[in-house]
Steps between C-alpha positions, in 0.01 A plus 500: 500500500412437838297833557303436187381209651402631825337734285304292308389303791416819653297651220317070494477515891535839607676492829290613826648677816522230793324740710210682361449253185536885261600364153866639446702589216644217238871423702427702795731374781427387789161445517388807661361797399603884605203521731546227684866472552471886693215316647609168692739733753879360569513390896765727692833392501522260831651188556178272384629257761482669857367862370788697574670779355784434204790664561802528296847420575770511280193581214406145606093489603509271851259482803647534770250391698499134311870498532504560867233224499713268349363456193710400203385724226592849527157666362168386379329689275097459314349760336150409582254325767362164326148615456184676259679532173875353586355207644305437211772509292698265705285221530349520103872480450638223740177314455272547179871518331462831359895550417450789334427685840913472587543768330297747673541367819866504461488912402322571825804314681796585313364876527496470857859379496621779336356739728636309798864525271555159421709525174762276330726761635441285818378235456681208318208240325108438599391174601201330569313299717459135426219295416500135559529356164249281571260819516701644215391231255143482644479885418699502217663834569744636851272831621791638722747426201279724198459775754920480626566477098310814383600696854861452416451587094350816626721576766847391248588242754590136414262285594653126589272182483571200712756681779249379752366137518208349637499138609273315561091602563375696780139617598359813353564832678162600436339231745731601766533716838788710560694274736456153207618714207848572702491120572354393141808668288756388717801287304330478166701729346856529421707702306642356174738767345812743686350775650799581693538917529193543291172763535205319457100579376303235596139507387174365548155530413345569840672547836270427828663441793812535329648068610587400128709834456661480841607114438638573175705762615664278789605299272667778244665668783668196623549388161754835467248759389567876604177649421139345450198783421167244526195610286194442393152590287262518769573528947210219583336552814229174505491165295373401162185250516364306216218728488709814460626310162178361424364889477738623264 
């Protein structure tokens, strides 16, 4: 029943590809076409936080260069650089609340993943990052949560809502420098569910300098967690400004 709806709505508003706006077959999913998913390239498989090679140990993807850094995740992974067509994509969906575009953005990611072997073979559930709910309600949907929920569906991993919890309301990322984001994420979160001995996913739409992922993980790994794999849509390397949004 389902499919003959998405049908129907297809054949009433046929769906377009996020990219290149080519009209696509009724129920073709995600919302790319052939040309353009050989088109928009995969990044190499390097830690999206410091650059580094991934290694394997024990089939587990690390960096051993963030590890010997002391940071708390073991890997960071993004298949593409937030710009051109990705970017796009990102801020129609985050901003002009184009939820449809989770989808596609999450196929680009959870590919990715796969290459760099994250399975359910090693990994226990996804999570995701967490919006304020303040934000939540203003948007009416949780970016980093559609993304997590399709990634782990595609992956056949369990994806967990509400493990992490953010208190409180702290400054966008976006407006901030490298040194304030550290400072702006520190003690809002906290985690709300046993994690003890468990491999964790934890998603979000875009990293940039990589803060939000890093604090997260602090808290997992003293919280009990063995393993924690941080990802995301898009490896940011500048801000978003109200223009950017404006232009879409």
């Amino acid at each position: 029943m389902k499919n003959l709806v998405v049908y129907l709505c297809d054949l009433l508003f046929p769906p377009k590809c996020i990219y290149c706006g080519d009209i696509l077959k009724p129920e073709h999913r995600p919302l790319i076409c052939d040309k353009c998913k050989d088109k928009i390239p995969l990044k190499d498989l390097v830690c999206a936080k410091c650059g580094g090679a991934i290694l394997y140990l024990d089939k587990n993807p690390v960096c051993p260069t963030c590890k010997a850094a002391g940071r708390y995740f073991d890997c960071a992974y993004s298949p593409a650089v937030y710009e051109n067509e990705t970017r796009d994509a990102i801020l129609k969906f985050k901003y002009k609340y184009q939820m449809e575009l989770a989808e596609p953005l999450s196929w680009f990611l959870a590919k990715g993943l796969r290459r760099a072997g994250i399975s359910n073979r090693i990994i226990d559930f996804a999570v995701s990052v967490p919006a304020d709910s303040e934000r939540e309600k203003i948007r009416g949907f949780d970016s980093a949560g559609m993304i997590a929920k399709y990634v782990a569906r595609n992956l056949d991993i369990e994806y967990k809502k509400g493990v992490i919890k953010k208190y409180g309301r702290n400054e966008k990322q976006s407006n901030l420098n490298k040194r304030e984001r550290e400072k702006n994420v520190k003690g809002v979160f906290a985690v709300a569910s046993d994690v003890r001995g468990k491999r964790i996913l934890l998603i979000d739409d875009i990293i940039t300098t990589g803060a939000t992922a890093a604090e997260i993980s602090k808290i997992l790994k003293r919280a009990g967690a063995k393993y924690v794999f941080a990802a995301a849509a898009a490896k940011g390397n500048k801000t978003v400004t109200i223009g950017e949004i404006d232009e879409i």
